[in-house]
C-alpha positions in Angstrom: 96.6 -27.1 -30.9 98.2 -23.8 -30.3 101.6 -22.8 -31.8 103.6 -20.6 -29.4 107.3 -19.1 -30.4 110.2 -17.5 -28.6 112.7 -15.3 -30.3 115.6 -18.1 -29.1 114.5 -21.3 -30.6 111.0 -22.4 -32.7 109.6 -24.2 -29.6 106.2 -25.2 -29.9 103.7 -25.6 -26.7 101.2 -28.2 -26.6 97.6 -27.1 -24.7 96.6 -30.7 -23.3 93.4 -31.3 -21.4 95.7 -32.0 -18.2 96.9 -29.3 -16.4 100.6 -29.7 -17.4 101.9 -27.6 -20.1 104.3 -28.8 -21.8 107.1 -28.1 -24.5 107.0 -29.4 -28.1 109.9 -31.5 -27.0 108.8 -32.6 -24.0 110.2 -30.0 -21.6 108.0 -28.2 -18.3 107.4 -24.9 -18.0 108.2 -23.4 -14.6 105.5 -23.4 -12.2 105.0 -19.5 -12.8 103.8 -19.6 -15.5 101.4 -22.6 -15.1 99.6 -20.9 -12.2 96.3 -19.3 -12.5 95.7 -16.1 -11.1 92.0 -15.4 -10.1 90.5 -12.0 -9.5 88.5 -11.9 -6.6 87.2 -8.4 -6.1 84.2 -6.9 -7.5 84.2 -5.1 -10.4 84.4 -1.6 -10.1 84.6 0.9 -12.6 87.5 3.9 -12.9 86.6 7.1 -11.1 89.1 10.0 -11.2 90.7 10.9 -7.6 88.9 14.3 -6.0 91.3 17.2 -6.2 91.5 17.3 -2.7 93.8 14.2 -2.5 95.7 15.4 -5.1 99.2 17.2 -4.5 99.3 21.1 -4.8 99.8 21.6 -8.4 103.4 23.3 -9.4 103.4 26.7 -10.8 103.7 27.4 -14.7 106.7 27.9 -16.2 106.4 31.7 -17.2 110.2 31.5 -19.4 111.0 34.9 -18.7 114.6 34.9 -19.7 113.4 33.8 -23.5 110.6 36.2 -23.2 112.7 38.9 -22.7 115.2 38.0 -24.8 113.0 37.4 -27.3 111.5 41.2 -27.3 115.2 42.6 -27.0 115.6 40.9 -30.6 112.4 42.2 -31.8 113.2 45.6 -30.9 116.8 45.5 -31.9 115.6 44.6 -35.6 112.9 47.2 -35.7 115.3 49.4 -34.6 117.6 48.5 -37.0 115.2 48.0 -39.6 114.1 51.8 -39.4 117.7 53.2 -39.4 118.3 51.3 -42.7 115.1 52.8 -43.6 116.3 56.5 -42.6 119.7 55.9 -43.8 118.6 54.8 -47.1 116.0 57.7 -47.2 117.9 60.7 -46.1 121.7 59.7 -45.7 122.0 58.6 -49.0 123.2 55.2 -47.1 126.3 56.9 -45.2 125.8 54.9 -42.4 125.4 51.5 -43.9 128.4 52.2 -45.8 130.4 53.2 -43.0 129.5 50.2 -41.1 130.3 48.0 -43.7 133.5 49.6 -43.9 134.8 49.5 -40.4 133.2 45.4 -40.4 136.0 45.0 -43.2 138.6 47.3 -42.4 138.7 45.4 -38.6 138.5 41.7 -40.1 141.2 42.6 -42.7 143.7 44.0 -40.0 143.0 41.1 -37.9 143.6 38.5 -40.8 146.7 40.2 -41.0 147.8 40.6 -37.6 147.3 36.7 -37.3 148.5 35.1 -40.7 151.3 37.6 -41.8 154.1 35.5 -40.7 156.2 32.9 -43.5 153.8 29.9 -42.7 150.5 31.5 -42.0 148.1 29.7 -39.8 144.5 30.0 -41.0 145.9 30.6 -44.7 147.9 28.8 -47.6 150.5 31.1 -48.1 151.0 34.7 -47.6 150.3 35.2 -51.3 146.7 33.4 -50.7 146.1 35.7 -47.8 147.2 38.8 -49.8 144.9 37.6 -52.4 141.6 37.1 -50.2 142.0 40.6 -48.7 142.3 42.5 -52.2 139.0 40.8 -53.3 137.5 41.7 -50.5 138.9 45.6 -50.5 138.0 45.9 -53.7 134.7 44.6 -53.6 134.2 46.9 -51.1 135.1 50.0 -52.9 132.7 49.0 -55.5 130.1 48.6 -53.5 130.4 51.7 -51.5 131.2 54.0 -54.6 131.6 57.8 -54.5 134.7 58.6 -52.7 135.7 55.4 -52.1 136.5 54.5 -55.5 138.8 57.4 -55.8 140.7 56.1 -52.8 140.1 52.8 -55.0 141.9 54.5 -57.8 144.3 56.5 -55.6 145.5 52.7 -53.9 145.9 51.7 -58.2 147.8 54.2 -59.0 150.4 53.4 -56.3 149.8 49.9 -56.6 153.2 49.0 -58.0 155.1 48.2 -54.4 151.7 46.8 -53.1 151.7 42.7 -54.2 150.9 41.4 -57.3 147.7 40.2 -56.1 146.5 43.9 -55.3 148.1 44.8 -58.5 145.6 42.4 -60.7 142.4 43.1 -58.6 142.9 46.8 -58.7 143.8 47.1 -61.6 139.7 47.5 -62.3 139.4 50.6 -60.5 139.5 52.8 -63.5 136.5 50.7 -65.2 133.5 53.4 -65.4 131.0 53.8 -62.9 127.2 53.4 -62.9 125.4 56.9 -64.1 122.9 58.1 -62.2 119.0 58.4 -63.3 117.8 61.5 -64.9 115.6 62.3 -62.4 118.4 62.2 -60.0 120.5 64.7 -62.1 117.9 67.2 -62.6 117.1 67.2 -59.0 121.1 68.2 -58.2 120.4 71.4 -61.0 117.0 72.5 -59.5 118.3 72.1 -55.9 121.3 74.2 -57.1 119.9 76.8 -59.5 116.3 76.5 -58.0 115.3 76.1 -61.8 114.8 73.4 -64.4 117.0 72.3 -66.5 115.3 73.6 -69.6 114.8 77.1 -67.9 118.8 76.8 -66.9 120.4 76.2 -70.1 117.7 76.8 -72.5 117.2 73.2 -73.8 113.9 71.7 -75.2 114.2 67.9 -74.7 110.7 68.4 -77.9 112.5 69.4 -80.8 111.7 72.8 -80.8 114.3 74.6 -83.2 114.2 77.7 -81.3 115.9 76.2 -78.0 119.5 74.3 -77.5 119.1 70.5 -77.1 121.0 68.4 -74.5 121.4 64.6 -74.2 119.7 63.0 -71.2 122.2 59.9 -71.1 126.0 60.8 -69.9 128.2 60.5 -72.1 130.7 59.3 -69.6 130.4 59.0 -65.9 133.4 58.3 -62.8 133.1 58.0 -58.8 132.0 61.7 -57.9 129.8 63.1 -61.3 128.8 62.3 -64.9 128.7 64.7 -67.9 126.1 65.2 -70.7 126.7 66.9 -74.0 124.0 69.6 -74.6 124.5 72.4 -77.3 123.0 75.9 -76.2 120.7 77.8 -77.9 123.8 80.3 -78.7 125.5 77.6 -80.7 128.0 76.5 -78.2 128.8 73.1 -77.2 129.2 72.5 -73.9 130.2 69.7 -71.2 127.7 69.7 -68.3 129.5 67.9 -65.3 126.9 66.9 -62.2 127.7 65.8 -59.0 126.1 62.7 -58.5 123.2 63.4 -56.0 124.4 61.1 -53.0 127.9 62.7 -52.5 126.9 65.9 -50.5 125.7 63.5 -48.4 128.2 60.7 -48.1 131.1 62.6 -48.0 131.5 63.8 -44.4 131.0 59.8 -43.5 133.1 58.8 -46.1 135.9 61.0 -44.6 135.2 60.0 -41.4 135.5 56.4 -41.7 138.7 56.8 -43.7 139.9 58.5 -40.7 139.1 55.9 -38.4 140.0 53.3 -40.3 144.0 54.8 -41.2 143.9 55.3 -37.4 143.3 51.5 -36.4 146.1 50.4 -38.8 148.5 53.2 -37.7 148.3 51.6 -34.2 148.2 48.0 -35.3 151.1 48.1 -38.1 153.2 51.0 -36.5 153.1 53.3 -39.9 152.9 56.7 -39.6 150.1 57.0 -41.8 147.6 58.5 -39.8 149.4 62.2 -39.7 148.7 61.8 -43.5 145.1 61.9 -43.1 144.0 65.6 -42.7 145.8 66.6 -45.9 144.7 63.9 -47.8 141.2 64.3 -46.6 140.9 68.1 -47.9 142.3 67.4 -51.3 139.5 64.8 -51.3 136.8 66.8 -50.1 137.7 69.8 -52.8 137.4 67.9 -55.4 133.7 67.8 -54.7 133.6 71.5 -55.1 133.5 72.2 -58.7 133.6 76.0 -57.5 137.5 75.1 -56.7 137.7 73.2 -60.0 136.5 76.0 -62.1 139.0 78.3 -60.3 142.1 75.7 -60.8 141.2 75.8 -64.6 141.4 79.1 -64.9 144.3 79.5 -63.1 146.5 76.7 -65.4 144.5 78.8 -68.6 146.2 81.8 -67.5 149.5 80.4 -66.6 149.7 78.8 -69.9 148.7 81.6 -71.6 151.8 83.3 -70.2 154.3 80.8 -71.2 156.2 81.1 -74.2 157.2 77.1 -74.1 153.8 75.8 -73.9 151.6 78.6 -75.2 149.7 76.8 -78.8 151.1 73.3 -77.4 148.3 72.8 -74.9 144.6 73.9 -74.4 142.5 74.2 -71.2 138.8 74.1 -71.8 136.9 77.4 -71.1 134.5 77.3 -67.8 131.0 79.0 -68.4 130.5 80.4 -64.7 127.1 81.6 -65.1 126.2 78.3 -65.8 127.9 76.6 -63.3 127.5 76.0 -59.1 129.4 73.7 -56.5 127.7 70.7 -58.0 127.4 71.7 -61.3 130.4 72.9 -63.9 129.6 73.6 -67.4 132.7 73.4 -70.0 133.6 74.0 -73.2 132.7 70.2 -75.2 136.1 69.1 -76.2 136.7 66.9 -79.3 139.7 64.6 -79.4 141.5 61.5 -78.8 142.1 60.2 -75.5 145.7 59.6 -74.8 145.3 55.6 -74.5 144.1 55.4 -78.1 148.0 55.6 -79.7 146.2 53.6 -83.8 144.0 57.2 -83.6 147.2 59.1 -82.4 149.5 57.8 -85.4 147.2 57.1 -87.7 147.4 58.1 -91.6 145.5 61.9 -91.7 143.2 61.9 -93.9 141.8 65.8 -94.0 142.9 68.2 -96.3 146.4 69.7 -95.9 146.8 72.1 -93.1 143.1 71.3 -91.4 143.2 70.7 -87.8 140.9 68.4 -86.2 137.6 69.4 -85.1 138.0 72.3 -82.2 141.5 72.7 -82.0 142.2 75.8 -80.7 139.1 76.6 -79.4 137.8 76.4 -83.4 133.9 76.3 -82.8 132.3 73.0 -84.3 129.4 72.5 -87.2 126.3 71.9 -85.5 124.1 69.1 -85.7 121.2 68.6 -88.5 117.8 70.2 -86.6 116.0 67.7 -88.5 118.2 64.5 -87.2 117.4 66.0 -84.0 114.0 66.3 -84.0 113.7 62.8 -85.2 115.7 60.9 -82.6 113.8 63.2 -80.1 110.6 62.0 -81.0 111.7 58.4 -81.4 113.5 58.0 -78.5 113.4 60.5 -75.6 115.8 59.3 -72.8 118.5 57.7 -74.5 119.0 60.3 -77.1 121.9 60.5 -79.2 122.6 63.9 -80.6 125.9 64.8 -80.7 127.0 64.5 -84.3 130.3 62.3 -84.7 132.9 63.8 -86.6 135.1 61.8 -87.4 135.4 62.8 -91.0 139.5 63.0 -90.3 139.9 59.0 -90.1 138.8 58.6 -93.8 136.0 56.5 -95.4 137.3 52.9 -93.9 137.9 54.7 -90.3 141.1 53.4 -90.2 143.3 57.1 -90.3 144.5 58.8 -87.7 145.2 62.3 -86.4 148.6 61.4 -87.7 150.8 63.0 -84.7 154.2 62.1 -83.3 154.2 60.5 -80.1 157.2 62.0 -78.9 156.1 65.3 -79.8 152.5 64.3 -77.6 154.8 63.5 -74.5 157.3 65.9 -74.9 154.1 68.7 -74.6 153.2 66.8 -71.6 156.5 66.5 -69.6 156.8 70.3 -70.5 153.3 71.0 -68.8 153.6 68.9 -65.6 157.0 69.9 -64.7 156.1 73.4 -65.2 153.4 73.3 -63.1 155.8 71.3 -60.6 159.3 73.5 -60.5 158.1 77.1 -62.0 154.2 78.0 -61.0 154.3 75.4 -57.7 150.2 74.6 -58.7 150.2 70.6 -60.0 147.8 69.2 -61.3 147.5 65.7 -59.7 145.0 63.1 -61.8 146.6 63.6 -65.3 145.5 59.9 -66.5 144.9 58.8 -69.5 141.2 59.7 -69.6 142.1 63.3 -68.7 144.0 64.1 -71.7 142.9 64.8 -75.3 144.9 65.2 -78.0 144.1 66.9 -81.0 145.5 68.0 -84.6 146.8 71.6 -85.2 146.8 73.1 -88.6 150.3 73.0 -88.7 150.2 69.4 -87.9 151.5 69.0 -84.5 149.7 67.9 -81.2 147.8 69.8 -79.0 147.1 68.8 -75.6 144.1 69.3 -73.8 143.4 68.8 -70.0 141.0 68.3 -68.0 139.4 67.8 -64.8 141.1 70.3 -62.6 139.5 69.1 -59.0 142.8 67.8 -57.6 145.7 70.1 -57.2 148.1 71.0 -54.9 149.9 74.3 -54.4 153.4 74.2 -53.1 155.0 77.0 -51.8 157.7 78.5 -52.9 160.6 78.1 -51.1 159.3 73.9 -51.0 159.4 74.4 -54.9 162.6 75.5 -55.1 163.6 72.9 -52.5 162.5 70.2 -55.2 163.4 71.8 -58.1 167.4 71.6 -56.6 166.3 68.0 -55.5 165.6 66.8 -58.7 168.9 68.5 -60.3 170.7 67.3 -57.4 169.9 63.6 -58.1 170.8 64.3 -61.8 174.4 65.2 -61.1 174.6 62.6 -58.4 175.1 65.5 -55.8 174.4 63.4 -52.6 175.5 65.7 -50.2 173.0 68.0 -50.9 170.7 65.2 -52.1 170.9 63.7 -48.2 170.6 67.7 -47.0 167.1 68.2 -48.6 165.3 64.9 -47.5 166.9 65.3 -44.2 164.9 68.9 -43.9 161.7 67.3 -45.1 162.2 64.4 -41.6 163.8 61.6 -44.5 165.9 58.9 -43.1 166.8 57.3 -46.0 167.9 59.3 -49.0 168.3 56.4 -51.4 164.9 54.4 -51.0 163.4 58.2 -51.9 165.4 59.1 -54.5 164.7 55.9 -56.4 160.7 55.9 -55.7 161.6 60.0 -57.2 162.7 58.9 -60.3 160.7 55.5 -60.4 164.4 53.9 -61.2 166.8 52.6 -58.7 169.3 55.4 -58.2 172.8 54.6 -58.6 174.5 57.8 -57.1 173.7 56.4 -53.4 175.7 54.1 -51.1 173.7 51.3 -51.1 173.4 51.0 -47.5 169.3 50.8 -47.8 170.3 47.2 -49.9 173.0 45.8 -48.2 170.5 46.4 -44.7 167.7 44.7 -46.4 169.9 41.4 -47.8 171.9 41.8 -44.5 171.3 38.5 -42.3 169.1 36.3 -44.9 170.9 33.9 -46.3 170.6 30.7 -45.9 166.8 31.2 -44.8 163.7 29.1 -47.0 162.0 31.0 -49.4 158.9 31.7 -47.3 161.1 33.3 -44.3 163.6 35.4 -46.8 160.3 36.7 -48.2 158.0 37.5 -45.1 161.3 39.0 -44.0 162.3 41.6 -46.4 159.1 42.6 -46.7 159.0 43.7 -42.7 162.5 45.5 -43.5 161.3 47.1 -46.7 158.0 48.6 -44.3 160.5 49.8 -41.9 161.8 51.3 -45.1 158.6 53.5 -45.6 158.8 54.3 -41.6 162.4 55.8 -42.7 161.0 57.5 -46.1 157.6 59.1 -43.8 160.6 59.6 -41.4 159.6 62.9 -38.7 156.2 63.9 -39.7 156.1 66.9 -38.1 158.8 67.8 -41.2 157.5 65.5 -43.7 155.9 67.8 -46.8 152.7 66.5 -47.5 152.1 67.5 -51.1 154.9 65.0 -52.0 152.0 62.5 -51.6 150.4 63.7 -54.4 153.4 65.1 -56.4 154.8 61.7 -56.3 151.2 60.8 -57.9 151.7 63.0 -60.6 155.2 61.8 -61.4 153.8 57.8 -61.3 151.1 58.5 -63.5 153.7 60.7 -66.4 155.7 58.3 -66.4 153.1 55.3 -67.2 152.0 57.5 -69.9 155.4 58.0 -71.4 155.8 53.9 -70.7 152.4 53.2 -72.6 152.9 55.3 -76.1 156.9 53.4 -75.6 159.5 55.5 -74.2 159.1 58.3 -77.0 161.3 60.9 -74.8 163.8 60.6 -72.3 161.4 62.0 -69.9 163.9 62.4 -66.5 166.2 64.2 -68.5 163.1 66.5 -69.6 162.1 67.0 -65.7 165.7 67.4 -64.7 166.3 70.0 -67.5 162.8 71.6 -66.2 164.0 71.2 -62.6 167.3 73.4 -63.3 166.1 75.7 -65.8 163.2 77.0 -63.0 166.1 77.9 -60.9 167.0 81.2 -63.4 163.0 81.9 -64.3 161.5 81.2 -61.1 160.2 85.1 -60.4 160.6 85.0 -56.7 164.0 84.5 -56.7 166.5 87.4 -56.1 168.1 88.7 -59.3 171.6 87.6 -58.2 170.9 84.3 -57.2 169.2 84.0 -60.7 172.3 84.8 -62.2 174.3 81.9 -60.4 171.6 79.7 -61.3 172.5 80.6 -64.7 175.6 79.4 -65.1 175.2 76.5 -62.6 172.2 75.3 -65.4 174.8 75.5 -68.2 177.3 73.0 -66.2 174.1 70.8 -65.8 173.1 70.8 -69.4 176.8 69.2 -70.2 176.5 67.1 -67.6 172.8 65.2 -68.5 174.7 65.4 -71.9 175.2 61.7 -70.7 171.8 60.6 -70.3 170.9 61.5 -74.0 173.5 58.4 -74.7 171.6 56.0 -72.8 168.3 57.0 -73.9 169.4 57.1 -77.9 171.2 53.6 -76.9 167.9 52.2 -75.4 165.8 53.9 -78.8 168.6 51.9 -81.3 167.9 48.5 -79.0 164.3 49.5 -79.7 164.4 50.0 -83.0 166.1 46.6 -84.2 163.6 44.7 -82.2 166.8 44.3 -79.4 165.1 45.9 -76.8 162.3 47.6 -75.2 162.0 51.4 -74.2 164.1 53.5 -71.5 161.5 53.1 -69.2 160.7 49.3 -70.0 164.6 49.4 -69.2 164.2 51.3 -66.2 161.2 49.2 -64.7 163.2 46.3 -65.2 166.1 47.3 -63.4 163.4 48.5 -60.4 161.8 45.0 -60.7 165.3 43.0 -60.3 166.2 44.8 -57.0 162.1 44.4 -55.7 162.0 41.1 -56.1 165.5 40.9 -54.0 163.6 43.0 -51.5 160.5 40.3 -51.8 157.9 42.4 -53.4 157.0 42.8 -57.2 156.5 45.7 -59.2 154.0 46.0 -61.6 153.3 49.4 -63.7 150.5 48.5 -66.1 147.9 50.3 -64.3 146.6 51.6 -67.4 146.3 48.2 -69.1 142.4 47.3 -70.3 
């Protein structure tokens, strides 16, 4: 018996001798399936059909389209494989960078031009698209280097109206930057001296006594060079600044691209910023001429030299032409305290009465043992340390100090900067903290030494005396001819310039800018009163760039010099009231300037008088703000004054954040 199933029901068929087939429970099965079928041919086995009774065979598919396609991309990524090659090779990556830059620059401006609006689409908030594009600027920056992380540092030093997010992320921009090898650095001093290094400044990197010795790691290193100590066979000590090897390469691309780029977002955000980039590109491309540097240092030497207020306060080093060439500067080696280090500033002094600390004015310093020399030579021949420390003046613990007043320190420093600005009209522009030294005289007062002269800008003279009544002006609240001078310079709004002037709001306007900017948003969410005074404030900066055939361009960089003073003055805390310092500068230039005609000197005169008894008032406020200060009821005047800035920003819907020096 044979048991059959179905996938239905367990049905089970019974094979019987009879010819009936039937179910296990007693059904038939239909009649088509009883019948037997019975072949009746004879067997034959399979033969394949002749070709000829076949059909005509269809022709092969050649897939030309993928073929082709298929070699374009094979070509296309050799192609581009050997212009990253050539690039790499002999452009120093200019290309790649530039690329990269304009991939960013158009994605940013497009996130922008979609999501800028109170409820973004393709974004959180406008704080969360503000955020997303810093990180990605600033990464970036970093990643391109050279020039670009001085635009980097430019955008951080004016980051204070940019949002907070832009604040915090660049904020890292003055973090050092990588050195370059030392095969790399004595390539830029054969290619520029077409000698060694050894045969240029007489070093031996082997000990030998007879020869000068020079460290082969930098002893600090930015965006455009790095310097090395080295000590000539002559005795002196000496700063060797090299241009990083890549920058005479990148820097026509990286100009280029910065032109392109301010171009594309003049036309998408309708801000006159692209008239801007001519000037700003030259300043740029000097400072990668240490030929121009070496002649801005000593031009301030000289002009220092020959002014009674400042001659003994501050120092600029000496420049050693013969050893020095567009890409190389060598400088006298300058010991003392960088201006961020405020323990070191005040500290206890512990050297003997009437010693200054090591160098100060120009002192020349003990030199190194020969034998500690040779030995660290020998031991370790690329990351050499031989400059000897002395720091004998902070006492056996290392806790003392050069034992200076700070408001001595910034006093000196106000008195340089707005001389350069109202009296000699050459300004140095990069006075950051890292730029200044300070050291102790015998006599136990500050000097102040600057450095790194590669950004300047020369204003002429009747634009300096232009400012110089500008700046009075505003300190007597003189807004007639306050509204006079920024309307010559193609300024629509006198008030929103004055106050980014003094980096305070100024009170001697009529407050038309504010009441324009609040005018019509009450009664508006948060998110629309925000993303709207922020379009009214940028029609603001269309006002302040105003006509640009009038607009003074070295204001760009004046203003620069002005931000960075007074986040000094903020960091060591308000020691001097320093507007009434610039104003007092501003007026006083007006009788000493020498291009001015004797009689007009002489009305100067007494008009500076009158303005002495006038700013009489600010010495109240500031000695009120110092009291405050002193009995733990306040902070400093410019703490005050940043305050008062902050309180009207955030009305306008932006913050303001000065801590650009902080870390």
């Amino acid at each position: 018996m044979i048991r059959l199933s179905t996938n239905f029901s367990a049905r089970y068929i019974h094979l019987r001798s009879s010819k009936t087939l039937r179910t296990f429970d007693g059904g038939r099965l239909p009649p088509a399936i009883c019948r037997r079928h019975i072949q009746t041919q004879p067997f034959q086995p399979f033969t394949p059909p002749p070709p000829s009774s076949l059909p005509k065979a269809a022709p092969p598919k050649q897939y030309r389209k993928t073929r082709k396609w298929t070699r374009r991309l094979g070509y296309v990524a050799i192609g581009i494989g050997i212009l990253y090659g050539v690039d790499n090779l002999f452009y120093a990556s200019s290309v790649s960078r530039s690329a990269r830059t304009f991939g960013l620059g158009l994605l940013v401006a497009v996130d922008y031009k979609i999501n800028f609006r109170p409820h973004p689409p393709l974004a959180e908030s406008i704080p969360a698209l503000h955020n997303r594009n810093a990180e990605r600027l600033f990464n970036l920056l970093r990643a391109n280097g050279g020039l670009y992380l001085k635009m980097g540092q430019a955008i951080a030093m004016q980051s204070a109206v940019l949002p907070p997010e832009f604040q915090k992320m660049f904020a890292k921009m003055f973090d050092d930057a990588s050195q370059n090898s030392w095969k790399e650095v004595e390539q830029v001093i054969r290619e520029d001296f077409g000698k060694s290094v050894e045969e240029v400044f007489g070093v031996s990197f082997t000990g030998d006594p007879e020869m000068g010795v020079m460290e082969r790691t930098a002893r600090a290193s930015a965006s455009v060079a790095q310097v090395h100590w080295a000590r000539l066979k002559d005795g002196r000590e000496v700063a060797i600044k090299v241009q990083k090897r890549e920058i005479a390469q990148q820097v026509g691309w990286d100009l280029w691209a910065f032109k392109v780029v301010t171009y594309i977002y003049t036309s998408l955000f309708r801000l006159p910023l692209y008239s801007l980039v001519p000037f700003i590109s030259e300043r740029l491309l000097l400072e990668t001429d240490f030929v121009n540097e070496a002649d801005n240092s000593e031009r301030m030497a000289k002009l220092v030299a020959g002014e009674s207020r400042l001659r003994g306060k501050v120092y600029i080093p000496k420049v050693y032409r013969e050893l020095s060439s567009r890409r190389v500067m060598t400088a006298e080696w300058i010991e003392g305290v960088r201006l961020w280090d405020k323990e070191s500033l005040t500290g206890k002094w512990e050297g003997k009465r009437g010693q200054g600390s090591p160098g100060c004015q120009g002192a020349p310093l003990d030199p190194p043992d020969p034998e500690k020399i040779a030995e660290v030579v020998q031991g370790n021949p690329v990351g050499e340390k031989l400059k000897p420390r002395r720091d004998w003046w902070k006492g056996a613990d290392g806790k003392g100090g050069l034992g200076v007043s700070l408001k001595d320190v910034m006093t000196t420093m106000v008195d340089l900067f707005s001389a350069q600005m109202f009296l000699w009209g050459c300004v140095h522009c990069d006075p950051h903290p890292g730029n200044i030294f300070i050291r102790r005289l015998p006599s136990g007062k500050p000097e102040l030494v600057l450095i790194d002269h590669g950004l300047y800008v020369n204003m002429k003279p009747e634009f300096r005396h232009q400012y110089s009544l500008f700046w009075k002006s505003l300190m007597t609240f003189d807004n007639k001819t306050v509204g006079e001078i920024v309307q010559s310079w193609g300024i629509n709004n006198a008030d929103i310039f004055a106050s980014a002037t003094l980096m305070r709001p100024y009170s001697g306007g009529d407050n038309s800018t504010s009441a324009e900017i609040m005018k019509g948003l009450s009664g508006k969410e948060k998110a629309e009163r925000a993303f709207e005074m922020q379009e009214k404030m940028r029609k603001g900066i269309r006002d302040i760039l105003g006509d640009e055939t009038k607009w003074p361009q070295e204001l760009i960089f004046i203003g620069r010099n002005l931000r960075i003073v007074q986040g000094n003055n903020q960091f060591l805390g308000s020691p001097v009231n320093r507007i009434k310092l610039t104003g007092n500068w501003a007026s006083r230039s007006l009788v000493d300037s020498p291009d001015l005609p004797f009689g007009e000197k002489v009305k100067n005169f007494g008009r500076h008088l009158i303005f002495k008894c006038v700013i009489f008032s600010s010495d109240v406020v500031f000695y009120a703000s110092k009291i405050k200060q002193f009995f733990g009821m306040g902070a400093g005047m410019e703490d005050e004054m940043e305050a008062q800035m902050k309180r009207i920003a955030k009305d306008f819907g932006f913050e303001l954040n000065h801590d650009v020096f902080e870390g």
